[in-house]
C-alpha positions as CSV (number, residue, x, y, z in Angstrom):
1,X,70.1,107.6,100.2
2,X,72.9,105.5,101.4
3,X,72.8,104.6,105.1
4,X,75.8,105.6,107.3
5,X,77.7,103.1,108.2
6,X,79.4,103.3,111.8
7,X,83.1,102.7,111.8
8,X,84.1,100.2,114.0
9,X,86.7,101.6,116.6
10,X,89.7,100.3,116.5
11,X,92.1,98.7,118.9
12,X,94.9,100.8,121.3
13,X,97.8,101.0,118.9
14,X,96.4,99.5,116.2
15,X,98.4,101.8,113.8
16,X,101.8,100.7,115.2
17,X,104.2,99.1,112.0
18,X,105.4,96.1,114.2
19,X,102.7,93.3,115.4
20,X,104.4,92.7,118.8
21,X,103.4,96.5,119.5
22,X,99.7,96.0,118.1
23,X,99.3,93.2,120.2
24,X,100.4,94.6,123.5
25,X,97.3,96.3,124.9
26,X,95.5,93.2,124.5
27,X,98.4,91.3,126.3
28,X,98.3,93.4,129.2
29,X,94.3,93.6,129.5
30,X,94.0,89.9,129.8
31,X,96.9,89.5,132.1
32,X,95.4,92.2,134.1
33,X,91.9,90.8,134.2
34,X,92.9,87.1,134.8
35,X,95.2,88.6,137.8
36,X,93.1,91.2,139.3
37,X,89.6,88.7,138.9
38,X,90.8,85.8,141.9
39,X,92.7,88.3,143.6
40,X,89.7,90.9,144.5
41,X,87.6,88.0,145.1
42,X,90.4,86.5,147.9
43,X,90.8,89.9,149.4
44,X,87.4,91.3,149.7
45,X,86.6,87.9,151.4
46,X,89.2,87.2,153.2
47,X,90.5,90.6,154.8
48,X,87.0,92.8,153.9
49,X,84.6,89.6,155.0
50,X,82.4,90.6,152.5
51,X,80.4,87.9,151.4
52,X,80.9,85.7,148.4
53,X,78.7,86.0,146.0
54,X,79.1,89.5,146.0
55,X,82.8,89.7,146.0
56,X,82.7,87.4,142.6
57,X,80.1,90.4,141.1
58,X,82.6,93.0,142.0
59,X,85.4,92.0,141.2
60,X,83.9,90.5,137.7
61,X,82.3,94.1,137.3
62,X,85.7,95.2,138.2
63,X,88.3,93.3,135.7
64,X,86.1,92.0,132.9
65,X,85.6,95.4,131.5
66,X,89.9,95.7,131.4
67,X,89.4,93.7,128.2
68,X,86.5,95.8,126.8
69,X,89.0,98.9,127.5
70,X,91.6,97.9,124.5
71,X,88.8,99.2,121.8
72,X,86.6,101.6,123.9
73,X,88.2,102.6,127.0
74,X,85.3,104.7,127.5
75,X,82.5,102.3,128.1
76,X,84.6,100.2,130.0
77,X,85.7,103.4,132.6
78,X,81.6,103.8,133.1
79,X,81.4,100.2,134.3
80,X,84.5,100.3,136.6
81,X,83.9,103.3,138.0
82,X,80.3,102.3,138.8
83,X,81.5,99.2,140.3
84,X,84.0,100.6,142.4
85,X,81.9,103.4,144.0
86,X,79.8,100.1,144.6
87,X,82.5,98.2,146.0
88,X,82.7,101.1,148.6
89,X,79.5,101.5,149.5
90,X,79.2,98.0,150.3
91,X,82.5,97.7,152.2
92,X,80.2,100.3,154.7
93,X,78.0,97.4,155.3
94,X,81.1,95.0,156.8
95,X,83.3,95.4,159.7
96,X,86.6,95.4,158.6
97,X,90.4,96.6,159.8
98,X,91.4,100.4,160.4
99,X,94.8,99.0,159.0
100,X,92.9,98.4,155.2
101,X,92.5,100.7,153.1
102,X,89.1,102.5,152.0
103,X,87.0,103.3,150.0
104,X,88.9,101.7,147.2
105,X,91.3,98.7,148.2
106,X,94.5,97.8,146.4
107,X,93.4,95.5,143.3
108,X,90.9,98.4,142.5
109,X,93.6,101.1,142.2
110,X,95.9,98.6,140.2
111,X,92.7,98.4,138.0
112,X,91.5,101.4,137.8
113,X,95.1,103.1,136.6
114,X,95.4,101.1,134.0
115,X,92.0,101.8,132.7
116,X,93.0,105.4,132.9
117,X,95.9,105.2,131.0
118,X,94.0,103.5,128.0
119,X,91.5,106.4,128.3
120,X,94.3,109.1,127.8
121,X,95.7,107.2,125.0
122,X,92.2,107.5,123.1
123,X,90.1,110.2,124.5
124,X,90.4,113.9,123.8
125,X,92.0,116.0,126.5
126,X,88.3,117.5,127.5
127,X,87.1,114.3,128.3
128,X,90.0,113.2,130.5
129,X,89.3,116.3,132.4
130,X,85.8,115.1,133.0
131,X,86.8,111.9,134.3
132,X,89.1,112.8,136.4
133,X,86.7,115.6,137.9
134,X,84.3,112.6,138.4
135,X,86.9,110.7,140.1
136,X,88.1,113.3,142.8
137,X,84.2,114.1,143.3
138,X,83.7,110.4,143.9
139,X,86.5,110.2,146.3
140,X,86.2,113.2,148.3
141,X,82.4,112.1,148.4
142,X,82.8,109.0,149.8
143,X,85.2,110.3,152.5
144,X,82.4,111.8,154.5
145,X,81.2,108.4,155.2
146,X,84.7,106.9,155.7
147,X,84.5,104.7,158.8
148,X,87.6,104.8,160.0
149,X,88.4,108.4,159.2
150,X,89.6,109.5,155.8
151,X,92.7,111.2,155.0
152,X,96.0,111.7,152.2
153,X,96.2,107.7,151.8
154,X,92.6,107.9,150.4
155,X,93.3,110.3,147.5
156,X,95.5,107.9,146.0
157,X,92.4,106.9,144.0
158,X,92.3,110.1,142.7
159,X,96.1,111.2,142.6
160,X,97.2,107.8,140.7
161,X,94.4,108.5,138.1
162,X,95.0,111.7,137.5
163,X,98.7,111.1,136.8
164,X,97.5,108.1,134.6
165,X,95.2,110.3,132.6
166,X,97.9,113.2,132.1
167,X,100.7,110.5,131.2
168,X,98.2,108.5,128.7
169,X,96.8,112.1,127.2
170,X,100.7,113.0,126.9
171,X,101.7,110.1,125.1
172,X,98.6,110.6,122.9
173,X,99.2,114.0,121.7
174,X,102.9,113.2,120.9
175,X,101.9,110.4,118.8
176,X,99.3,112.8,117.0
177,X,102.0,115.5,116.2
178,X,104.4,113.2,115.0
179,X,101.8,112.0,112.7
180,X,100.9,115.3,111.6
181,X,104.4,115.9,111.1
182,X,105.3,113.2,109.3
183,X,102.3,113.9,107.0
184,X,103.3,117.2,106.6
185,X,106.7,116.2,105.5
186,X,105.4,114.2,102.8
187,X,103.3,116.6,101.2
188,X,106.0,119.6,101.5
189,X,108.6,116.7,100.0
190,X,105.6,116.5,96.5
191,X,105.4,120.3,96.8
192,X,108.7,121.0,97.1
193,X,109.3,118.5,94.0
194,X,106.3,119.4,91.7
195,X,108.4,123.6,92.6
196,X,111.2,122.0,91.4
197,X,110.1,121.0,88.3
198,X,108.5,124.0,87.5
199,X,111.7,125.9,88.0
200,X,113.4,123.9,85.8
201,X,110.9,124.5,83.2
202,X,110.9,127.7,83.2
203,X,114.6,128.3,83.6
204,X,115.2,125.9,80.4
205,X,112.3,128.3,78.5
206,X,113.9,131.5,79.2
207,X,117.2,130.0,77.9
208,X,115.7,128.8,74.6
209,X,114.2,132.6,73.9
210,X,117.6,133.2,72.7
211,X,118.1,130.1,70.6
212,X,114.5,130.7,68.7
213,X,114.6,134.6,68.8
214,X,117.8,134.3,67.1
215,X,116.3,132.3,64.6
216,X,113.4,134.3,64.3
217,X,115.2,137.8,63.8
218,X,116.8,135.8,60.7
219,X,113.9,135.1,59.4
220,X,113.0,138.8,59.8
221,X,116.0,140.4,58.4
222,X,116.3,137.3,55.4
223,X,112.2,138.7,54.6
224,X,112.8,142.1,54.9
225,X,116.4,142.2,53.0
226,X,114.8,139.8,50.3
227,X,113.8,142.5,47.3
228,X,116.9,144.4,48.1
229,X,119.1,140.8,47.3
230,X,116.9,139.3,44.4
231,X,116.6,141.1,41.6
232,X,112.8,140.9,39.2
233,X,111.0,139.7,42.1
234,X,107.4,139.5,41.2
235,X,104.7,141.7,43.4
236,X,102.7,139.0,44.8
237,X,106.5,137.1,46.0
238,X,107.6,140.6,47.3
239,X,104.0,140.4,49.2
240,X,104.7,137.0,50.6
241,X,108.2,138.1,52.1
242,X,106.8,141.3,53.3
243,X,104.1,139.1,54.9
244,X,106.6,136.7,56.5
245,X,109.1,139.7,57.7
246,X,105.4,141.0,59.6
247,X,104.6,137.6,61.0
248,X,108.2,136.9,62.5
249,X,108.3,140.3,64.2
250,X,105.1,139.6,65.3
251,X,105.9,136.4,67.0
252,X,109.2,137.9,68.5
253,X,107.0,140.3,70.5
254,X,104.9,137.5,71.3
255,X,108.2,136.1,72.9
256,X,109.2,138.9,74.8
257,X,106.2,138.8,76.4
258,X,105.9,135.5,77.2
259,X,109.8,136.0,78.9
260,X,108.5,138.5,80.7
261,X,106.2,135.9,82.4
262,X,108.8,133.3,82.5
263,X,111.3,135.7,84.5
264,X,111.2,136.4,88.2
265,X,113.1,139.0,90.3
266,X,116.1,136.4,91.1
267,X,116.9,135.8,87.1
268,X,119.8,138.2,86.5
269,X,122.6,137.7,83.9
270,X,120.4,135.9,81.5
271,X,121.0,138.0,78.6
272,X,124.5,137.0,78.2
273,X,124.9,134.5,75.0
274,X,123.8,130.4,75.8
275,X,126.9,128.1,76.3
276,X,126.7,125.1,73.2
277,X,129.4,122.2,72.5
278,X,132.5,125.2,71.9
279,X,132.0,126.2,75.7
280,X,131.8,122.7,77.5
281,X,135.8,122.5,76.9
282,X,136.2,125.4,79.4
283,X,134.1,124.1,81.7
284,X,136.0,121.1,81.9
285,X,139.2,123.2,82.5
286,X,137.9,125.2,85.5
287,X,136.8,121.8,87.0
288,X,139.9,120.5,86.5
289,X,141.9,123.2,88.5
290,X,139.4,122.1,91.3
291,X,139.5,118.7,91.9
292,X,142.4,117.6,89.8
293,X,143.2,116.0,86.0
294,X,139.9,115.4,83.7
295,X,139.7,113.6,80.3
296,X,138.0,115.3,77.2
297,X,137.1,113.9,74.2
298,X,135.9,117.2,72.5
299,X,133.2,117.4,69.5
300,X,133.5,119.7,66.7
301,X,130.6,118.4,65.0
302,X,127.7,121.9,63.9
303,X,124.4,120.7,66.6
304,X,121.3,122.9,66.7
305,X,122.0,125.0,69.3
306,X,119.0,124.1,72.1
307,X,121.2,120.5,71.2
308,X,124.4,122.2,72.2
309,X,122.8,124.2,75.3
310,X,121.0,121.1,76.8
311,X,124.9,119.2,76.4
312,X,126.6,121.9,78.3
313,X,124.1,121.9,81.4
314,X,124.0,117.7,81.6
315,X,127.9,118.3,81.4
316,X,127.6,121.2,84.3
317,X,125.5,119.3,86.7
318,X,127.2,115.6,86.4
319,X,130.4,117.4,87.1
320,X,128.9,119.8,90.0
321,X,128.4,116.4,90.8
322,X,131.6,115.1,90.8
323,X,133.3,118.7,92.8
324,X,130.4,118.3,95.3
325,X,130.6,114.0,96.4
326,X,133.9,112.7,95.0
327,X,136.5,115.5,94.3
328,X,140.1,114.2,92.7
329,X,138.2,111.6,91.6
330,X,139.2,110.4,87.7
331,X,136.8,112.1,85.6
332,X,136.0,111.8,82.2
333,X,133.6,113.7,79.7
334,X,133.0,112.3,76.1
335,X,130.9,114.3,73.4
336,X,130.1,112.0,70.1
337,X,128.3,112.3,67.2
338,X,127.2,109.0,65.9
339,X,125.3,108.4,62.7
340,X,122.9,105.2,63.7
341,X,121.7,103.7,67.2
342,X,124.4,101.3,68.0
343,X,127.1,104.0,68.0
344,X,129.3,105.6,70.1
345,X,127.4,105.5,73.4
346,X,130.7,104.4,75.3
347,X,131.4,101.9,78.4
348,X,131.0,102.4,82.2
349,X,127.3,101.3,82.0
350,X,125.9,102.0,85.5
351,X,123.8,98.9,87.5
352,X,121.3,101.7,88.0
353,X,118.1,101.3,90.3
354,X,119.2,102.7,93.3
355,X,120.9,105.7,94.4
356,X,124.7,106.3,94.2
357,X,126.9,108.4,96.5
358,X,124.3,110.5,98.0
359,X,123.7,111.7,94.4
360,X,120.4,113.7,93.6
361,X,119.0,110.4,92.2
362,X,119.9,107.1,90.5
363,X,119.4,104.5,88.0
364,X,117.1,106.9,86.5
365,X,116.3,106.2,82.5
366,X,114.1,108.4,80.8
367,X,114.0,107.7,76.8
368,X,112.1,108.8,74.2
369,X,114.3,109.7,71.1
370,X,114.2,108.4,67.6
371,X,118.1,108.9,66.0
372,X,117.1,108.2,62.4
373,X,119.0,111.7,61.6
374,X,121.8,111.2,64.1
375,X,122.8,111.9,67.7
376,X,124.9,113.6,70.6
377,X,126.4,111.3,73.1
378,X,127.0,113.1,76.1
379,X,129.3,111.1,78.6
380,X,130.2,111.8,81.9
381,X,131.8,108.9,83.9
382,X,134.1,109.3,87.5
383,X,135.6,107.0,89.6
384,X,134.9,107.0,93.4
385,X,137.2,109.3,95.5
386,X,140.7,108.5,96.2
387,X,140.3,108.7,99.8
388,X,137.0,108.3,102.0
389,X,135.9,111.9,103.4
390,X,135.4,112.8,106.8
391,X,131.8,113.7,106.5
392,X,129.4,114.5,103.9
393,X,130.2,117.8,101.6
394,X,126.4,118.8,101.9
395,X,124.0,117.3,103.9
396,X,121.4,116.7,101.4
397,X,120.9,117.2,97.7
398,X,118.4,119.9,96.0
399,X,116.8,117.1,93.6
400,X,117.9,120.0,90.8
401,X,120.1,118.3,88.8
402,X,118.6,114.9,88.0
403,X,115.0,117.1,86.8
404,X,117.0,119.8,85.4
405,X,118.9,116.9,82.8
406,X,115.6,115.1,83.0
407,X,113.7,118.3,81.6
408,X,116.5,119.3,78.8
409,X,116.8,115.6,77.9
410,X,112.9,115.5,77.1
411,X,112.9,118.8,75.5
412,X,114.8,117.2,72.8
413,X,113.6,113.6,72.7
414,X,116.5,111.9,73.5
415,X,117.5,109.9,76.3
416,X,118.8,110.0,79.8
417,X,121.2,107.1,82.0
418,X,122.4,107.8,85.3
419,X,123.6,105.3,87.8
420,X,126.4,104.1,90.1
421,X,129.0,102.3,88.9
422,X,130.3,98.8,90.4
423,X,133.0,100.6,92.0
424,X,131.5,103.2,93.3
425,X,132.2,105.8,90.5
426,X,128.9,107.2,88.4
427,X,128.0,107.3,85.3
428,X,126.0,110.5,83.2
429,X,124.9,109.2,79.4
430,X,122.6,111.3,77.4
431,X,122.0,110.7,74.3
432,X,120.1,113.9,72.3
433,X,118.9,113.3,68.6
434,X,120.1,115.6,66.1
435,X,116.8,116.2,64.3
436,X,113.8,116.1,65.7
437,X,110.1,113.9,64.3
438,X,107.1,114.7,63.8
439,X,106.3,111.8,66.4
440,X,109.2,113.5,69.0
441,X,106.8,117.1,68.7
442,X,103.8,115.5,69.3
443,X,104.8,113.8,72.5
444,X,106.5,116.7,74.3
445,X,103.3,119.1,73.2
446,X,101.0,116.3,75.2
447,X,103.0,116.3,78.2
């Protein structure tokens, strides 16, 4: 059995990020102690007449435990508190000035309020209760022996500690929501990306049900139409097509199912045909009428259609982009088909690693694609805005665009560029293999 191991309690603000702030409390405990130590021994001497030796034990009983106080203020309240109901009881034993105060002089209250604030700063808000119900009792107690008659100017003792304890136990509690807060904040920022990336996911699946049931009703209608279109087919072919037609429907119901899982309430108008290459050209034209003149090299080039669909949202997004943080900036989108992997990936290359214009992300790279059979080159490049805007056109970004190309890029096995530009423009490159490898299935079924 392993033995538990005490954790050693740490210092007053030992948490704090700057070293000035850790070292404080110890700062003001030994200033504290090495000012409060002569002085109670002058004053309980010289104005109390108490004698010597035992004005040295009180007042070292009295400060020395202002150092103990930085890591447990409670040990060190229990030996001042002691030692100041003993510093009154043997002020009864002297004769000393109505004018003075009693039970507790000056340099104790100094003392003592400090040590209470260090115990509301680390103690939970039962035990400051406590303390402070042992303070008044002491305080009120000793009054019935006051010499000199005891009245409001002997509660300071109490009233100064109690506001020490609440402004300590306020400052603590603050401190511990922030904290919370803060960790909150981090774990709803994961949440909120890992529900992000979900989304995504699922949004790009229930898109590419059209591209493969399209495909798959081919296959059906090629299998069933077969016997019908070849003439002398022999029985055990006409069984293999019959077989085929079967399985496709089969799968296709699959699908329909699994859609049905993908979909939620919000996902309306998804029926309507998926955008490809033909469509991105009107995209560019309703952008255009919004913030101003964009160049288009168009592609005419036959790409499988998830290809084409995964090119028209990275084209949708980087120019969402550009309406959303620089409109009438010069925009331009470039779509090229290139045969090898030096080709036609274009200029403008980003400095990437760090984040651009208050875009959703920056100097990203995600790669994965082999082009031995040829790829898309997606391009999307703007300048920075004409003119500097008066405030931000939304105060923070969803982080769906960056996963959203991310995710498409990935399905594919190609890769993703995105990054600022020099002069403040950005820069959008993906680059989406034509065909896809036996290598390129493997990885995206293990992720």
């Amino acid at each position: 059995m392993t033995p538990m191991v005490e954790e050693r309690p740490r210092a007053l603000l030992a948490g704090a990020s700057r070293r000035w702030v850790r070292a404080l409390p110890w700062a003001l405990a030994f200033v504290l102690s090495v000012a409060l130590l002569p002085t109670t021994i002058v004053v309980l001497t010289a104005d109390y007449g108490v004698h010597g030796a035992v004005a040295a034990g009180l007042a070292a009983a009295q400060a020395a435990p202002l150092l103990l106080a930085v890591v447990r203020p409670l040990q060190a309240w229990c030996v001042v508190f002691a030692a100041d109901v003993a510093g009154a009881l043997a002020l009864l034993a002297v004769d000393f000035e109505e004018r003075l105060l009693w039970p507790f002089p000056p340099m104790e209250l100094v003392g003592y309020v400090a040590l209470c604030l260090a115990l509301g700063l680390r103690e939970r808000r039962r035990t400051l209760v406590l303390v402070w119900l042992a303070t008044a009792a002491a305080n009120v107690g000793l009054g019935f022996a006051a010499p000199h008659g005891f009245g409001a100017r002997e509660l300071l003792f109490t009233i100064l500690g109690g506001v020490a304890l609440l402004l300590g136990g306020a400052l603590r509690e603050r401190y511990e929501v922030q904290r919370r807060l803060a960790e909150q904040e981090t774990i709803s920022e994961a949440e909120r990306g890992r529900r992000t990336l979900l989304e995504e996911r699922a949004r790009i699946a229930r898109e590419l049900h059209d591209v493969v049931a399209h495909h798959m009703s081919v296959i059906t209608v090629q299998a069933d139409t077969a016997e019908y279109r070849l003439r002398a087919l022999p029985p055990d072919v006409r069984e293999e097509f019959t077989s085929i037609a079967s399985t496709a429907r089969e799968s296709l119901g699959e699908m329909r199912r699994l859609l049905g899982v993908l979909r939620n309430e919000e996902a309306h108008g998804e029926l309507v045909p998926q955008p490809g290459l033909r469509q991105i050209g009107q995209l560019v034209e309703a952008t255009a009428r919004t913030v101003g003149p964009v160049e288009f090299t168009a592609c005419e080039a036959e790409v499988p259609e998830a290809v084409g669909l995964s090119a028209y949202r990275i084209v949708q997004e980087a120019l969402a982009n550009v309406v959303r943080h620089a409109p009438g900036a010069a925009t331009r989108v470039s779509l090229s088909v290139a045969g090898s992997a030096g080709d036609g990936d274009g200029g403008d290359r980003g400095s990437g690693g760090r984040e651009g214009g208050g875009r959703e992300g920056g100097g990203d790279r995600d790669s994965g694609g082999r082009d031995g059979g040829g790829r898309l080159t997606v391009l999307v490049v703007n300048g920075p805005p004409p003119r500097p805007r008066d405030g931000p056109l939304e105060t923070g970004g969803t982080g769906h665009g960056l996963v959203g190309m991310r995710e498409r890029v990935r399905l594919v096995g190609g890769a993703l560029d995105v990054g600022p530009l020099p002069d403040g423009g950005f820069r959008v490159a993906a680059r989406l293999p034509l065909t896809l490898t036996e290598e390129d299935l493997t990885e995206k079924d293990s992720t």
